[in-house]
DRENMI-985292 format. One record per residue: x, y, z negated of N, C-alpha, C in turn. Coordinates in steps of 0.1 Angstrom, whole numbers, padded with zeros to 4 digits, always signed. Last residue first. Example, Ala and Ser with C-alpha at 12.3 -4.5 7.8 and 13.67 -1.06 7.14 Angstrom:
<atoms>
+0128-0022-0071+0137-0011-0071+0129+0000-0079+0132-0057-0078+0123-0045-0078+0132-0033-0078
</atoms>
This chain:
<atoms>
+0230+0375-0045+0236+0360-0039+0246+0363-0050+0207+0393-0048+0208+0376-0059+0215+0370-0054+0212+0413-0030+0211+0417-0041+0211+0399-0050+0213+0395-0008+0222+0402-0008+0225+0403-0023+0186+0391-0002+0193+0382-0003+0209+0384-0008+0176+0422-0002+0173+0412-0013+0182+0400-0013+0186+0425+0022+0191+0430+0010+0189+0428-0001+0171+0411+0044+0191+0413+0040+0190+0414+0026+0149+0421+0041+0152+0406+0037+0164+0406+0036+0155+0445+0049+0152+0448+0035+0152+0430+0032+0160+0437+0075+0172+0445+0067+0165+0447+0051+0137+0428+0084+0149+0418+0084+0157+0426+0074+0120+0455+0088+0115+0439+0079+0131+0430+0078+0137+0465+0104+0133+0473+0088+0131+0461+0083+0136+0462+0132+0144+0456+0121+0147+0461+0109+0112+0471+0146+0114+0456+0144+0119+0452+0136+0125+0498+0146+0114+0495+0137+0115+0480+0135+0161+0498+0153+0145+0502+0158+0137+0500+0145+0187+0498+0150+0180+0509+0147+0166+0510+0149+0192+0471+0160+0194+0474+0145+0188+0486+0137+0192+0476+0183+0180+0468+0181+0178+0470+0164+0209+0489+0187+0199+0493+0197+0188+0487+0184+0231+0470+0182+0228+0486+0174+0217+0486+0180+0227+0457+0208+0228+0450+0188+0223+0462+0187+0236+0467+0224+0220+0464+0227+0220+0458+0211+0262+0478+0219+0255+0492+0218+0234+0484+0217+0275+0455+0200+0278+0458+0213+0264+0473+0213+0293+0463+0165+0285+0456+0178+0283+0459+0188+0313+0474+0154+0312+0459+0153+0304+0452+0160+0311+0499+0156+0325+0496+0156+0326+0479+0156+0288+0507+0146+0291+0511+0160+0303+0502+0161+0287+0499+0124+0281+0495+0130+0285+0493+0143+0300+0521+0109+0304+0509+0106+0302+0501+0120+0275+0541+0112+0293+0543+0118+0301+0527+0117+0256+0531+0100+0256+0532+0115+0272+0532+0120+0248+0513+0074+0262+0521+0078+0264+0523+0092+0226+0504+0056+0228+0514+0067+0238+0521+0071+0237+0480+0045+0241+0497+0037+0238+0506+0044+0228+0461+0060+0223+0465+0047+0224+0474+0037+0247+0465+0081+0236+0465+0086+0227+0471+0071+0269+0458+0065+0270+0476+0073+0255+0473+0074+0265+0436+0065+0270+0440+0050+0265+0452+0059+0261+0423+0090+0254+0422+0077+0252+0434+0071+0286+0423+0100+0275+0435+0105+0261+0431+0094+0304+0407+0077+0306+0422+0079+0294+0431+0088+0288+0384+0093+0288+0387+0075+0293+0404+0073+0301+0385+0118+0282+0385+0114+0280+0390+0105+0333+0400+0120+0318+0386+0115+0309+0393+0116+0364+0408+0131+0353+0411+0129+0338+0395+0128+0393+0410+0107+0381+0407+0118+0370+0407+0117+0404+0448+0102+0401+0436+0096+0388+0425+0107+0413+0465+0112+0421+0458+0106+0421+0444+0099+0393+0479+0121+0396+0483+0115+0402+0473+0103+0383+0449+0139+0379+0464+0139+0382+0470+0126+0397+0424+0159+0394+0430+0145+0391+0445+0150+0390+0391+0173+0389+0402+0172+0387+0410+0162+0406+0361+0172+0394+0369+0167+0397+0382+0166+0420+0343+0197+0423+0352+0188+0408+0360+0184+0404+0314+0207+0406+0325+0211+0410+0332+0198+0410+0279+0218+0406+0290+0205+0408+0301+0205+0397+0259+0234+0402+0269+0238+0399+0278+0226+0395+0223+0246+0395+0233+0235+0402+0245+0231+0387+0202+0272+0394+0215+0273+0390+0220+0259+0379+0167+0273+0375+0182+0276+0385+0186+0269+0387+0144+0268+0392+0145+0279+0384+0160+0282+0380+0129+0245+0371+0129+0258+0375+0138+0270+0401+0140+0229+0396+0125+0232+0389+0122+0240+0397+0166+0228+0411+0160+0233+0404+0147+0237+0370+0170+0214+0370+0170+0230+0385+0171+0237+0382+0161+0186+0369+0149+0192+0371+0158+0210+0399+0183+0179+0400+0167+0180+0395+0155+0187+0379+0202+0180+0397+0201+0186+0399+0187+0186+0362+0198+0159+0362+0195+0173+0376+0198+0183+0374+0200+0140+0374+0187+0142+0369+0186+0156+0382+0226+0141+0394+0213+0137+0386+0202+0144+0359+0237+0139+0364+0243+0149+0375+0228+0149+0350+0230+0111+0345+0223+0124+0353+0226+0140+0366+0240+0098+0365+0225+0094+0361+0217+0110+0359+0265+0099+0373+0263+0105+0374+0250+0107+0333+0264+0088+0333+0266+0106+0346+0267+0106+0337+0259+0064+0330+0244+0069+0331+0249+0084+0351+0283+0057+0358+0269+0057+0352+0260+0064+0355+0318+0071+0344+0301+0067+0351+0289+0066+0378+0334+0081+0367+0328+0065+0361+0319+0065+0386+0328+0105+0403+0328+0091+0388+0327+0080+0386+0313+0131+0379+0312+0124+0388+0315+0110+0387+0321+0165+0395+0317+0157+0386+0324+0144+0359+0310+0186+0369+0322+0179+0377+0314+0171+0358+0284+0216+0357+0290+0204+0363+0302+0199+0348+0270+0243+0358+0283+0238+0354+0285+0224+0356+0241+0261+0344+0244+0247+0354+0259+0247+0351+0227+0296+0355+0235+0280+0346+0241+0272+0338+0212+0311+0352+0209+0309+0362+0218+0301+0303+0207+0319+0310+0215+0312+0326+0207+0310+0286+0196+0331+0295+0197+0341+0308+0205+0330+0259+0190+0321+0259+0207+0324+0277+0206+0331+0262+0165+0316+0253+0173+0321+0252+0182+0330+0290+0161+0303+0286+0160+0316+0272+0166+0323+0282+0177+0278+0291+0182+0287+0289+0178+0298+0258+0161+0266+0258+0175+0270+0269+0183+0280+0270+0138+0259+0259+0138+0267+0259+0151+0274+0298+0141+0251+0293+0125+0259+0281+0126+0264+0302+0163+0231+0311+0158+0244+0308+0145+0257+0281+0164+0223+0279+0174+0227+0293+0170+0242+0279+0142+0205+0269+0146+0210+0268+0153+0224+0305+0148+0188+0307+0135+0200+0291+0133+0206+0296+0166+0174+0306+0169+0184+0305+0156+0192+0278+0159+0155+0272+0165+0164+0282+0167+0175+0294+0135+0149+0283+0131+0154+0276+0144+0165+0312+0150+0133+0319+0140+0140+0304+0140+0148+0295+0167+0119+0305+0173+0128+0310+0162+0136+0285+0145+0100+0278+0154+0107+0285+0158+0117+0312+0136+0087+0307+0129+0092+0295+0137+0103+0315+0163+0073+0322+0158+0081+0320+0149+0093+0300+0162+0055+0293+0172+0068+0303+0167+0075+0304+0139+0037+0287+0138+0044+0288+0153+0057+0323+0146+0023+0320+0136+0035+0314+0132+0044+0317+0182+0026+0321+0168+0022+0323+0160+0031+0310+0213+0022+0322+0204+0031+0327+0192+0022+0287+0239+0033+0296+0230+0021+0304+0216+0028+0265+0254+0043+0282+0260+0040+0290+0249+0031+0241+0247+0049+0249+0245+0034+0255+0255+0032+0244+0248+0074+0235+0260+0072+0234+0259+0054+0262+0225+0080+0265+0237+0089+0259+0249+0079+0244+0205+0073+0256+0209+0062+0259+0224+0065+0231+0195+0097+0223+0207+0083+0236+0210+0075+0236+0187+0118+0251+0192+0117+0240+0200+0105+0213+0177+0138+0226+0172+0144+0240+0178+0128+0192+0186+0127+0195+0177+0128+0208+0165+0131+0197+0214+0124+0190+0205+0112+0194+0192+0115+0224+0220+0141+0214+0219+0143+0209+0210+0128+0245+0222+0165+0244+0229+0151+0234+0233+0147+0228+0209+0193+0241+0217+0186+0238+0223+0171+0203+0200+0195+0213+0192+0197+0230+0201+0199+0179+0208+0196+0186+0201+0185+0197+0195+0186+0186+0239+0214+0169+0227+0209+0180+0222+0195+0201+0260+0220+0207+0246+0217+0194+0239+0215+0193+0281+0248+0192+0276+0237+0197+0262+0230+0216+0300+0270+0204+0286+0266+0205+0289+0252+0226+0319+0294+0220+0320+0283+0211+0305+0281+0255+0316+0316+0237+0315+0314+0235+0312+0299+0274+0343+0335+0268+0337+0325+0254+0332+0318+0281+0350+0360+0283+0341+0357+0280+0331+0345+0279+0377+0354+0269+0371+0363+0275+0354+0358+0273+0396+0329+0285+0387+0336+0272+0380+0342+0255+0418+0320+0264+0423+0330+0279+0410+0337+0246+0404+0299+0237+0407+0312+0246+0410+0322+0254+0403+0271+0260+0393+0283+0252+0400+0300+0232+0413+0254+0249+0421+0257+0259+0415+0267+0208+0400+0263+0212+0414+0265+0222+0420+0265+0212+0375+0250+0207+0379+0270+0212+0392+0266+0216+0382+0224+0229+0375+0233+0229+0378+0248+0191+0394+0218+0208+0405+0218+0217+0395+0225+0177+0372+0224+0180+0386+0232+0190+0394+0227+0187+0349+0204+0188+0345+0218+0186+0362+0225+0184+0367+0179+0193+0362+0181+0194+0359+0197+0150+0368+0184+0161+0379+0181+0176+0379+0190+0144+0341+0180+0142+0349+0194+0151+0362+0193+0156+0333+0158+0162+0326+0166+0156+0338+0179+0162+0359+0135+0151+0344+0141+0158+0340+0154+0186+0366+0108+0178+0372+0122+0173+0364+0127+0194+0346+0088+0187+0365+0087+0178+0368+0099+0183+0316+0097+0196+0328+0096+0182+0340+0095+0175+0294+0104+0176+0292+0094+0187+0303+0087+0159+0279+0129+0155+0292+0124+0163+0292+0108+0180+0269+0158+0172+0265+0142+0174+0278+0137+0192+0276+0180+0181+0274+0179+0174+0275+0165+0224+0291+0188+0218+0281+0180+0203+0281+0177+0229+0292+0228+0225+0299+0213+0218+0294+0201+0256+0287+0245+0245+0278+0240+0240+0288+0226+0263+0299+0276+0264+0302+0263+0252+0296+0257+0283+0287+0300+0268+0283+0294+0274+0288+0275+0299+0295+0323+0297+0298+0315+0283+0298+0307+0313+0285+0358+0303+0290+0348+0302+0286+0334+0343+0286+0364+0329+0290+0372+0317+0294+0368+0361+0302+0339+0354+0290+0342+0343+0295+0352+0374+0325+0326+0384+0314+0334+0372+0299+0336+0358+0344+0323+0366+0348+0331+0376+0335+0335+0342+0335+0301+0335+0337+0316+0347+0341+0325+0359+0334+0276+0355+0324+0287+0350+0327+0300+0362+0365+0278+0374+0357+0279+0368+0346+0285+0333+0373+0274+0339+0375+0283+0353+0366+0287+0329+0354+0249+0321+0349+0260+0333+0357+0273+0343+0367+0230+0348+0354+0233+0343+0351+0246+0336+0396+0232+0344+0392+0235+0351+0379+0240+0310+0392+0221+0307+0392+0229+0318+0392+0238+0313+0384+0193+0309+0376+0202+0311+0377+0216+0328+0406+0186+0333+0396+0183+0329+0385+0191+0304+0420+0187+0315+0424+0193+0328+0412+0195+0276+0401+0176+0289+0415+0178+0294+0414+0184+0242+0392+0171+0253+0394+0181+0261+0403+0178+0237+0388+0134+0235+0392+0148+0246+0392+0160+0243+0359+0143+0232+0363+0132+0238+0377+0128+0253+0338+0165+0249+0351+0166+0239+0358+0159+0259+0311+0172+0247+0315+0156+0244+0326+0160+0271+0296+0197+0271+0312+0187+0256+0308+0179+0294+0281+0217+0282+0278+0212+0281+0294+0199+0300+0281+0252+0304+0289+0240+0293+0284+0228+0316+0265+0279+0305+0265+0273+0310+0275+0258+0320+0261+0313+0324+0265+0305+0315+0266+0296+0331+0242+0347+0324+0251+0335+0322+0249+0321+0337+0241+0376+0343+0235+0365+0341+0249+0354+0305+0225+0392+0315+0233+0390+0328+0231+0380+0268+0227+0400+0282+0224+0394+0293+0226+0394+0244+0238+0374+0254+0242+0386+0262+0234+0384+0214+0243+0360+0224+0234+0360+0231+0235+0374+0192+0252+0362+0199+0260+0351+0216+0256+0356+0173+0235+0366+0173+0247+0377+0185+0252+0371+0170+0220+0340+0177+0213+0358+0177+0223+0362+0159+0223+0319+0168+0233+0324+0177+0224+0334+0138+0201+0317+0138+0218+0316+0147+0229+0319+0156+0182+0314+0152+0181+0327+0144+0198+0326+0173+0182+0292+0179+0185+0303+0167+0187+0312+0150+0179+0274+0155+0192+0269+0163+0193+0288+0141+0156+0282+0130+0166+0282+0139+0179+0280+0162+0137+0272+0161+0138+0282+0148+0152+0285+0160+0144+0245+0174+0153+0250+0168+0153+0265+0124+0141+0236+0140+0146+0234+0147+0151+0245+0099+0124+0236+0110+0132+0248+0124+0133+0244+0109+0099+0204+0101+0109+0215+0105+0114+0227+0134+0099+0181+0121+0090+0188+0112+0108+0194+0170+0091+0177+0160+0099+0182+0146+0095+0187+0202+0087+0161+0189+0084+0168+0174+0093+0167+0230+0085+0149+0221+0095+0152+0212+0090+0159+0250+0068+0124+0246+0072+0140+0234+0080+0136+0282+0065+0104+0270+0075+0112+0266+0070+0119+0309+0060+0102+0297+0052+0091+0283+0058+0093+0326+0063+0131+0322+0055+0118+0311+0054+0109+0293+0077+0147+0305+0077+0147+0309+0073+0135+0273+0079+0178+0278+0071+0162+0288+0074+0163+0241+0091+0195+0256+0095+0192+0260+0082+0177+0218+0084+0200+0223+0099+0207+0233+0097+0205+0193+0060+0206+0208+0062+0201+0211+0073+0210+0160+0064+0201+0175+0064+0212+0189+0064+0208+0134+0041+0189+0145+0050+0186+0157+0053+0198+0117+0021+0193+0120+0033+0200+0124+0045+0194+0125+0002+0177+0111+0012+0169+0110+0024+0177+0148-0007+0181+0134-0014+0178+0123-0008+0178+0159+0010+0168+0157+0009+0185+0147+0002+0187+0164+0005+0143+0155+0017+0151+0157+0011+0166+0175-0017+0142+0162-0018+0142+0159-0005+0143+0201-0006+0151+0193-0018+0164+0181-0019+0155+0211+0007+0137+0204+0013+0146+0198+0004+0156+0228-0004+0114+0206-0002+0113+0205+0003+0124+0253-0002+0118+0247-0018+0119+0229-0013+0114+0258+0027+0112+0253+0023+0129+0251+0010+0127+0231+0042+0091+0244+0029+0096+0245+0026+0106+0214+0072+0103+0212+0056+0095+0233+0051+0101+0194+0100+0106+0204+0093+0105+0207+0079+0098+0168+0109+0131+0171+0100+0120+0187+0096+0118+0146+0129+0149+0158+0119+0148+0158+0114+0133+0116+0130+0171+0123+0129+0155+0138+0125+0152+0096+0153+0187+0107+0146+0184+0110+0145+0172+0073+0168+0185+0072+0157+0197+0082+0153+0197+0053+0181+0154+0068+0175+0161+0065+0164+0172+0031+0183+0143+0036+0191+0159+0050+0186+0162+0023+0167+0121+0025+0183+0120+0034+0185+0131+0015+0144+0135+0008+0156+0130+0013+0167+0126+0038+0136+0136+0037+0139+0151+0024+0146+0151+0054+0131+0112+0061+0138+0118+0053+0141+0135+0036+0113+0103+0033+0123+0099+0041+0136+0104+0043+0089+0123+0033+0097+0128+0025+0111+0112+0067+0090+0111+0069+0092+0125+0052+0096+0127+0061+0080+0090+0065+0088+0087+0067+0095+0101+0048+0053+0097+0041+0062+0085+0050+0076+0089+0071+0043+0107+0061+0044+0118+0053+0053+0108+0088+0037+0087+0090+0044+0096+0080+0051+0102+0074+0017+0070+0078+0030+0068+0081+0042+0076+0068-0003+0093+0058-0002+0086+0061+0012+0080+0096-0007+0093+0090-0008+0108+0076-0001+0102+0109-0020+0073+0114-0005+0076+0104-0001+0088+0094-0041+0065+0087-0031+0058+0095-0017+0064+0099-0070+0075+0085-0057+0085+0082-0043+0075+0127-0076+0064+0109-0075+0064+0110-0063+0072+0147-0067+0054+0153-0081+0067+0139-0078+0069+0145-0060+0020+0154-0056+0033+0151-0069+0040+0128-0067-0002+0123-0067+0008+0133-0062+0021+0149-0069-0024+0141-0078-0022+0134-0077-0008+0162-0040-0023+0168-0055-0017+0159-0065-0010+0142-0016-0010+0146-0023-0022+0150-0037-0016+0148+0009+0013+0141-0006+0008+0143-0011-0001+0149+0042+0020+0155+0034+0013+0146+0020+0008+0155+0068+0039+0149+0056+0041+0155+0050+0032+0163+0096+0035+0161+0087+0024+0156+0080+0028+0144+0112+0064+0162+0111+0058+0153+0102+0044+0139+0126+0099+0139+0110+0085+0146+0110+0079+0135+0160+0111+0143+0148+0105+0139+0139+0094+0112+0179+0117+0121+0167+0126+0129+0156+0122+0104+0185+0085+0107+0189+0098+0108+0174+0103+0117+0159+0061+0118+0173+0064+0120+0176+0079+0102+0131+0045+0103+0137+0063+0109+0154+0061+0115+0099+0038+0114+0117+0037+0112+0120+0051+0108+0071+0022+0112+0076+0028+0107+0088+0032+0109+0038+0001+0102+0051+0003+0113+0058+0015+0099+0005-0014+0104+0011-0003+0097+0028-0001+0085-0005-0034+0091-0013-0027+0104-0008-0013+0076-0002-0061+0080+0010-0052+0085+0004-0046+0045-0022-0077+0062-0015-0079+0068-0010-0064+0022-0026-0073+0024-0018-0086+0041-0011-0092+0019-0045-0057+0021-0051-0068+0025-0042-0081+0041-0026-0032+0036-0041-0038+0036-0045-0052+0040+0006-0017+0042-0005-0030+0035-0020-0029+0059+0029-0003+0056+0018+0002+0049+0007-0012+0058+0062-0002+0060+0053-0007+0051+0044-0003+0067+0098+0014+0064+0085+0011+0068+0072+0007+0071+0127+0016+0078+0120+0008+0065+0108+0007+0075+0155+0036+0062+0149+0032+0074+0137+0025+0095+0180+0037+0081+0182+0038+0072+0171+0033+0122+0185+0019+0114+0177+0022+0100+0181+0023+0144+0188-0006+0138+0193-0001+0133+0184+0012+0157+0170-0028+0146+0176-0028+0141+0182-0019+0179+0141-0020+0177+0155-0013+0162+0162-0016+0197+0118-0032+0183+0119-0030+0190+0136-0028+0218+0097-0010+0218+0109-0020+0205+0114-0017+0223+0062-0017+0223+0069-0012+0218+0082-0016+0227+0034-0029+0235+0044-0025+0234+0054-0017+0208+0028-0037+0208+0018-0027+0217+0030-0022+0197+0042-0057+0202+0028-0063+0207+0018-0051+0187+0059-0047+0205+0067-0052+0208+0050-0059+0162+0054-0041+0170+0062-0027+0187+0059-0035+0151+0042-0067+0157+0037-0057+0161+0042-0044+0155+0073-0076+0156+0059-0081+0162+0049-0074+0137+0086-0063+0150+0089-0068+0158+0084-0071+0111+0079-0068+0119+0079-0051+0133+0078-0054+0106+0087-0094+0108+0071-0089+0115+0071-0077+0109+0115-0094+0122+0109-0102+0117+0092-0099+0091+0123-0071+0102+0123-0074+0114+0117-0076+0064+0093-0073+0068+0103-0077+0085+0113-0072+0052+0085-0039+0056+0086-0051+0063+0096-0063+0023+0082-0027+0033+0091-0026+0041+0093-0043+0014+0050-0010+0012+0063-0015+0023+0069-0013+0009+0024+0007+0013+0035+0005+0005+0044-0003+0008-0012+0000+0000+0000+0000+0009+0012+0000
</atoms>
């Protein structure tokens, strides 16, 4: 029988089968026999996470039974995709369960039920040139100067230039924001096309540690999976034969990743190009610095860290509501 268990019972058996219970979560179900929790599992968004069975019942129709509960509460609330991370020795019973294998890497794999990736490429087939091209991936929470630098440098040594803009709503500025200051300060390289990542760059699903900021075994493992995502499906796609990155001196978990992808598209035989970071008054320039200026209304500041369609956008009305969200987040961090 399903129900919905408590918490501190899910808790229980998710962390008695080694593995790390995670509060946050849209729906949380439980499997029982006989009055005891035989098996439970999470849905946050798009992603399955805490699949956990109790011994007694592993090898049973019960991961097939939990899943499928949790896949069709992931398809009433509007999701037409789910992934899931599991052991690459569990991904032949997701497959089972029409699951896709996206990506494994040691003690990882990534799988996927619904349209997905293939739906994401076949929307942007018109998009798709071939050539020997280039890719940038940006959070752009907001677009700077800093950004808009790296893109030029790449656009200047690759036919074309796919700037991927990270999708997941999970930054100061919303993802539509974000995606038009990028269209808008890029406008003038022809050679460059504006996408969105869906889920498959630095993404809830592919890499949530990313939007942590924290660096274990568990984001590492993330970065191995979202990188060998991006080098085995997404590059050939799009034809891509480099990644351009900034050079990263603050964030640890984005120097962590810049590393490990240096590593993972040596191996696949793509191009990793680290660009010197650009500084404005000595010091380089971040997101986190047009923040800070953004939240002190420091237009002078401003000017010096973004491209003039940022400021544009920083001075309007639209962005009174984000900048007073700045500053509360600001004010309790």
């Amino acid at each position: 029988m399903f129900d919905q268990p408590t918490p501190r019972e899910a808790q229980a058996l998710i962390e008695s089968q080694g593995l790390r219970f995670e509060p946050a979560f849209d729906d949380l179900v439980g499997l029982y026999e006989e009055g005891r929790l035989i098996a439970c599992g999470a849905r946050a968004g798009y992603v399955l996470k805490m699949l956990a069975i109790a011994p007694s019942h592993q090898g049973t129709d019960v991961l097939g039974a939990l899943v499928t509960r949790l896949v069709q509460s992931g398809l009433a609330a509007g999701e037409d995709t789910l992934f899931v991370f599991t052991l690459p020795q569990n991904a032949a019973s997701f497959q089972a369960l029409n699951f896709r294998l996206l990506a494994t890497h040691g003690r990882a794999a990534l799988l996927e039920h619904g349209p997905g990736l293939e739906a994401y490429f076949a929307a942007h087939a018109s998009q798709i040139t071939p050539g020997r091209n280039g890719a940038v991936v940006v959070n752009g929470n907001p677009f700077s100067l800093g950004h808009l630098r790296l893109v030029e440098f790449a656009a200047e040594r690759v036919d074309r230039l796919y700037l991927f803009v990270v999708r997941e709503d999970r930054s100061v500025f919303p993802f539509e924001v974000r995606y038009r200051l990028a269209a808008e300060a890029t406008a003038h390289l022809r050679n460059v096309t504006v996408l969105d990542t869906s889920r498959y760059a630095v993404s809830a699903g592919t890499f949530p540690a990313y939007f942590l900021k924290q660096l274990d075994e568990v984001a590492v493992a993330q970065m191995q999976i979202d990188l060998r995502l991006f080098a085995l499906r997404i590059a050939p796609r799009f034809h891509i034969v480099a990644r351009f990155v900034g050079h990263e001196p603050l964030c640890v978990t984005t120097a962590a990743y810049n590393q490990t992808m240096a590593e993972v598209l040596e191996a696949h035989d793509l191009q990793w190009v680290e660009v010197p970071r650009v500084e404005a008054g000595g010091s380089p320039i971040s997101a986190t610095r047009v923040r800070a200026a953004f939240a002190a209304d420091d237009t002078e500041t401003l000017r010096s860290l973004v491209p003039s369609t940022t400021l544009a956008f920083l001075q309007s009305p639209p962005a009174r509501s984000i900048a007073e969200r700045l500053r509360t987040q600001l004010k309790g961090a």
